[in-house]
C-alpha positions in Angstrom: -16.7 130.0 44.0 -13.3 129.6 45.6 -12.1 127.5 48.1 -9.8 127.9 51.0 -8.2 124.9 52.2 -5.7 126.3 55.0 -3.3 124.5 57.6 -3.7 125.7 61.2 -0.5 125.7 63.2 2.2 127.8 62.1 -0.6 128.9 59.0 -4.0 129.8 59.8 -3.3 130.3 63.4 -0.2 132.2 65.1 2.4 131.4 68.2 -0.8 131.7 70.2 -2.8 129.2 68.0 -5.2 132.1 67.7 -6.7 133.7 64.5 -5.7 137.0 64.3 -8.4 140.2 64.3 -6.9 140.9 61.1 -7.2 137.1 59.8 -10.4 136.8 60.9 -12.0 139.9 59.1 -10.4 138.5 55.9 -12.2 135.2 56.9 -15.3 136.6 57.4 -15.5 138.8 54.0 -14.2 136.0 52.1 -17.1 133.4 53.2 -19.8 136.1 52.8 -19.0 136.3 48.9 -20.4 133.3 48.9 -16.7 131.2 48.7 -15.7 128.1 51.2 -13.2 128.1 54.0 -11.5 124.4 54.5 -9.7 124.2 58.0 -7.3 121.4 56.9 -5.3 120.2 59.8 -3.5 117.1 61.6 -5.7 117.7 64.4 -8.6 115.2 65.3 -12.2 116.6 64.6 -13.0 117.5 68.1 -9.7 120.1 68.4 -10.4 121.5 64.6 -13.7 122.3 65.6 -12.6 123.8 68.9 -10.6 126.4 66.8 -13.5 127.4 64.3 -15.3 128.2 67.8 -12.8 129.7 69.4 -12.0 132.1 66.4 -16.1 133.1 65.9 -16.3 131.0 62.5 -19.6 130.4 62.7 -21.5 131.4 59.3 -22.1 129.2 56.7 -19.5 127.6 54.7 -16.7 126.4 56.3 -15.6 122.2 56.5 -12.6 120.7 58.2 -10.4 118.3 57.0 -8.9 116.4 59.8 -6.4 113.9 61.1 -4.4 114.8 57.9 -7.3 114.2 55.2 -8.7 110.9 57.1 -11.5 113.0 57.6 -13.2 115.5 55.8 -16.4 117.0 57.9 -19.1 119.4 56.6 -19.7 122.0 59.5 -23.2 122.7 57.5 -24.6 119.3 57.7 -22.9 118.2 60.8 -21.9 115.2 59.1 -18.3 113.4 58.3 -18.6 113.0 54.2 -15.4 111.0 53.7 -13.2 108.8 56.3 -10.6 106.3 56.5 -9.2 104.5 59.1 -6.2 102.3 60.0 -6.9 98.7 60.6 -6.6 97.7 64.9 -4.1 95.4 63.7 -2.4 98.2 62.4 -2.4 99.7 65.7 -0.9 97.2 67.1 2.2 96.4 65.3 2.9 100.1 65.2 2.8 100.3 69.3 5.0 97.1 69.4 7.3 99.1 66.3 7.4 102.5 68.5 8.3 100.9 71.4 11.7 98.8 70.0 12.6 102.6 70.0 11.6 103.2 73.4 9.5 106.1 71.5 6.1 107.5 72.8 3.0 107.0 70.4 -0.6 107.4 70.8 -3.6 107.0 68.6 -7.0 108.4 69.1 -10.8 107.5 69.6 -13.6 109.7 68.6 -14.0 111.7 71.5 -10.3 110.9 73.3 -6.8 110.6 72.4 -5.5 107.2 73.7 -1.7 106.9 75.3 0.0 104.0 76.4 1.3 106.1 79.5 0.5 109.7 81.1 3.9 110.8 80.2 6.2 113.7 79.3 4.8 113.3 75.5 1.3 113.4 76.0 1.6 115.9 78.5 2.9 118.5 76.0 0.7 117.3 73.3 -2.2 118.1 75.2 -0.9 121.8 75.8 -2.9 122.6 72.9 -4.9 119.6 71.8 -7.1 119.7 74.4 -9.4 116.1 74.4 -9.9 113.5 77.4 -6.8 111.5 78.2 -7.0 107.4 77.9 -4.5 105.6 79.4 -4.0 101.8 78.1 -1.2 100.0 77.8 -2.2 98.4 74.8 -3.7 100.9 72.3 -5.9 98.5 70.6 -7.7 97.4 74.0 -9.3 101.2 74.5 -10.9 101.0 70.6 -13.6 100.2 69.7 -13.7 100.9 66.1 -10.4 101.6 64.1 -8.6 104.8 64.6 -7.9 107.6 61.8 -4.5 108.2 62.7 -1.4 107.7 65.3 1.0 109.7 66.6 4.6 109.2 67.3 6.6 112.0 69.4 10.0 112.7 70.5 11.1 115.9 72.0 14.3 115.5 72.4 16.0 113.3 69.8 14.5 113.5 66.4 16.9 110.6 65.3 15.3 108.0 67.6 11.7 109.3 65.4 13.5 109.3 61.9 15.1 105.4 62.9 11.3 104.2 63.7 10.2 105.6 60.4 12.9 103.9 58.5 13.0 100.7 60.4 8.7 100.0 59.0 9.4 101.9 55.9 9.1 98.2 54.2 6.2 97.3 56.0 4.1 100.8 55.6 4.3 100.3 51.6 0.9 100.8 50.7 -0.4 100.5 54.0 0.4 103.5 55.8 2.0 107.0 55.1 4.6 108.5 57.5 4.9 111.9 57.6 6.6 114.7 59.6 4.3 117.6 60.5 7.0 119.4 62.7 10.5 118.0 63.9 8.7 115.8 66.7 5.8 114.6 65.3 5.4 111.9 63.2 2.3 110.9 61.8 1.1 107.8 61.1 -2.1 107.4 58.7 -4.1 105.1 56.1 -1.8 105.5 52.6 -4.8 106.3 50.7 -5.3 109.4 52.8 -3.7 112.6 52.7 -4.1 116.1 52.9 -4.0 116.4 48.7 -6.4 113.4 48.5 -9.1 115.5 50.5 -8.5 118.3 48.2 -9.5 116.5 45.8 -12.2 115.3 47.5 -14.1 118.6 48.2 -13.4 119.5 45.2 -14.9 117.4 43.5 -18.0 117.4 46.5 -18.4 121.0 45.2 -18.2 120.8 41.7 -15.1 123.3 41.6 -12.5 122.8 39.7 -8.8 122.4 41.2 -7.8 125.5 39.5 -10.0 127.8 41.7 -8.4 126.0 44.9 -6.0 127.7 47.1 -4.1 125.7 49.7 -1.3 127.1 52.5 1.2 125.3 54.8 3.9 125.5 56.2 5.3 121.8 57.4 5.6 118.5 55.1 2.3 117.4 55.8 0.9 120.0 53.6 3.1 119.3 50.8 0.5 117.0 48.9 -2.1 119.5 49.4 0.0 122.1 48.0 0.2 120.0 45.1 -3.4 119.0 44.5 -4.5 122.5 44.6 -4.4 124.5 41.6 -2.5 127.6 43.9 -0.2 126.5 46.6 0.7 128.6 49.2 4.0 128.1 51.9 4.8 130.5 54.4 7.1 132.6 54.6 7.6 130.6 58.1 7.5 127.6 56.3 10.5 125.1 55.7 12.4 125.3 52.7 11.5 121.6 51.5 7.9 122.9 51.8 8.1 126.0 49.7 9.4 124.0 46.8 6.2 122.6 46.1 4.9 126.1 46.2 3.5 128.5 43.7 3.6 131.3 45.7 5.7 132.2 48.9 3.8 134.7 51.4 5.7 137.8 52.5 4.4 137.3 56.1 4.6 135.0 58.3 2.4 133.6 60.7 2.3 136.0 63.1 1.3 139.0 60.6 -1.4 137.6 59.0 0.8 136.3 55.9 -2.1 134.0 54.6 -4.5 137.0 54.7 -2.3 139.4 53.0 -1.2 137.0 50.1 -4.6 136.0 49.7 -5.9 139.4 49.2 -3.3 139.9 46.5 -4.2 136.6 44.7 -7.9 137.4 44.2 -7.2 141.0 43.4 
């Protein structure tokens, strides 16, 4: 058995955050020999699965690691197998942090993404994250249990999101991880999570060993992923600090099934 573990945006899916035809009837051939697919995504739950949908992934098979490995949820059983969450005093700090910076950031509820404001920010984020909007001025007030993850976003100045980062780089020492997944969002999630540490998760959940895991990215949230796995994959789209940690480099991007094509050659 091999497993799968693939980032969506700018990986799995194209500029249209669509899997391909071609994609798709790798997909489909590669779950029926009896291997397992691992959608493995900063997305909540509720947008991960809206993609396996969307895209016709319905067979057997196939789990979703979300909120950047806070979550890891078995489409089979219907059930979240592993979780961490960030403390709702967390939460708060990190909205009084943000806002020093005048910087937007948002956190999420299991069914909702939560924003201080309707605003320019969350407006785009939404374009293709597509949950209810919560508006609360305080975060904490719209939770009711802890959130996986939070969300800073700048559009415009990536400087104002790289000063936030630095000015609670003291305080997120073994508490939280801060990590770009493009240039204007920063995430914000429990340190003992992590894309690589799910890996090693399902791995283990499975039996498999990390040398028959495969794992693809393209943005700096998938660099511990890329690690963990015994073959990482960038692409060709992907940044150059992100192919580094890479074993192989596809020779498509994106938009031309890269991921399909290079994973074809690997297995042979």
């Amino acid at each position: 058995m091999k497993l799968l573990f693939t980032d969506l945006d700018g990986t799995l899916l194209n500029t249209d955050s669509l899997v391909s035809a071609g994609t798709k009837a790798f997909l489909d051939k590669f779950l029926a020999a009896g291997n397992k697919l691992i959608f493995s995504s900063g997305r909540p739950k509720d947008s991960v699965l809206e993609v396996k949908n969307n895209a016709g992934l319905t067979q057997p098979g196939i789990l979703l690691i979300c909120s950047n490995g806070t979550q890891v949820y078995d489409c089979d059983r219907k059930q979240i197998i592993f979780e961490k969450r960030l403390p709702l005093s967390y939460v708060s700090y990190l909205q009084e942090q943000a806002e020093k910076y005048d910087l937007h950031i948002h956190t999420y509820r299991d069914d909702a993404v939560v924003s201080p404001l309707d605003d320019e920010e969350i407006r785009f984020y939404r374009q293709r994250i597509h949950l209810p909007l919560i508006v609360s001025g305080r975060l904490a007030d719209a939770l009711t249990v802890p959130p996986c993850k939070m969300l800073a976003i700048s559009l415009n100045d990536f400087d104002k999101l790289e000063a936030f980062r630095l000015g609670i780089k003291d305080w997120a020492q073994d508490k939280v991880q801060t990590i770009y997944s493009n240039g204007i969002y920063l995430e914000l999630f429990p340190h003992d999570a992590g894309k690589g540490n799910a890996v090693r998760f399902v791995c283990d959940y499975f039996g498999v060993p990390l040398s028959d895991a495969y794992a693809a990215g393209d943005a700096d949230n998938d660099i511990s992923m890329l690690e963990a796995a015994g073959c990482g994959i960038a692409m060709s789209n992907a940044s150059d600090a992100v192919k580094k940690y890479a074993d192989v480099v596809t020779d498509f991007d994106n938009d031309h099934d890269g991921l399909a094509d290079m994973m074809r050659k690997l297995l042979g």
